[in-house]
C-alpha positions in Angstrom: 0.0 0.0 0.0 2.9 2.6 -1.0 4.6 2.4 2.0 1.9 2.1 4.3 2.4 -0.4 7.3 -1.1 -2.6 8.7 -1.9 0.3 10.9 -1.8 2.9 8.3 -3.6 0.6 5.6 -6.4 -0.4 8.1 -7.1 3.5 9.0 -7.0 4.7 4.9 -8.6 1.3 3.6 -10.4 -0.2 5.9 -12.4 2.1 7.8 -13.4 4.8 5.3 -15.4 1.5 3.6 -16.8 0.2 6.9 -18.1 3.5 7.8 -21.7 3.3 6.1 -22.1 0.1 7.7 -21.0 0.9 11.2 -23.7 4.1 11.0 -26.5 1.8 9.8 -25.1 -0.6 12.8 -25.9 1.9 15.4 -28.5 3.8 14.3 -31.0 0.2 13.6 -30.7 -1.0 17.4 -31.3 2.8 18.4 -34.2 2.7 16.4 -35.2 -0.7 17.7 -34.9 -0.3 21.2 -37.1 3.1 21.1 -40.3 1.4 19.5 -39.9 -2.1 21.7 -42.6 -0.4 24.1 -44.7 -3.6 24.3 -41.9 -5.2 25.8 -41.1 -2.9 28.0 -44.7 -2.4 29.7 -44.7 -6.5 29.8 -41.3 -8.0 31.4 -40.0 -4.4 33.2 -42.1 -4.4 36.9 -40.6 -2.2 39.1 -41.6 1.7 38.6 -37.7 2.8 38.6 -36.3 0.5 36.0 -38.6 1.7 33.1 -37.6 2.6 29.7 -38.2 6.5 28.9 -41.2 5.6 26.3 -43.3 3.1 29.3 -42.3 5.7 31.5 -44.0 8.7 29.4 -47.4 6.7 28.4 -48.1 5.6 32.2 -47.3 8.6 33.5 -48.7 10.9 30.8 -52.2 8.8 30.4 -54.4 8.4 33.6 -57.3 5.9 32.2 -59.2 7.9 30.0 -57.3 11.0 30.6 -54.8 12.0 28.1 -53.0 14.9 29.0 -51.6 15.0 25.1 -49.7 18.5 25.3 -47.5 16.9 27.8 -47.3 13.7 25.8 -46.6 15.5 22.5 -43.7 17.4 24.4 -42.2 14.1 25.8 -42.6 12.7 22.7 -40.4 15.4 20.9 -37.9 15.3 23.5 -37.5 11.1 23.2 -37.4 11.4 19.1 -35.5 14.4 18.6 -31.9 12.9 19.6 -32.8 9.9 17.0 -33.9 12.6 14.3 -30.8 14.4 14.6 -28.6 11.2 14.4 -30.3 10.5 11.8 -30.1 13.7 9.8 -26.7 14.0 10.4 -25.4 10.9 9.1 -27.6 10.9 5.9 -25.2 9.8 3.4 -23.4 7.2 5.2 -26.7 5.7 5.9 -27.7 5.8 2.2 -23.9 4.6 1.0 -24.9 1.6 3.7 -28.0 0.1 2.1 -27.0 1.2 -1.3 -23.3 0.0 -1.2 -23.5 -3.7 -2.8 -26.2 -3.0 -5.6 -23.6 -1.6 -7.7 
């Protein structure tokens, strides 16, 4: 590799074409883990070890009460990280899913 040794071939080669599918690899279980909600309100009992999104509907909704400009809030605040991740990593995640149909 022109003089490169393993470190420097790994860092020029090797990562710049892992990249897209290290992004895709962390923003998917990101994504996952935010809409298991069923499985959270099933298996997790105690009040304190709640995921944010269990947390938010039980708190938020009291029967037939839905307090939703409180819930849209909470809402924006839980998706807004993901968004951003999201948004900002665009084109790796697009080089990712794209990258062997060439």
């Amino acid at each position: 590799m022109d003089g490169c040794g393993l470190v420097g071939g790994i860092v020029r080669v090797i990562v710049p074409l892992s990249r897209p599918g290290l992004v895709i690899a962390t923003i998917f279980p990101i994504t996952f883990a935010m809409n298991e909600v069923l499985y959270a309100v099933v298996y997790v009992g105690p009040r304190t070890e709640r995921t944010v999104t269990v947390a938010i509907a039980s708190t938020l909704i009291r029967g037939d009460i839905f307090y939703w400009g409180a819930l849209m809030a909470a809402g924006l605040l839980v998706g807004l990280p993901l968004a951003i991740l999201f948004m900002l990593y665009m084109d790796h995640f697009i080089r990712g899913l794209t990258g062997g149909s060439s």
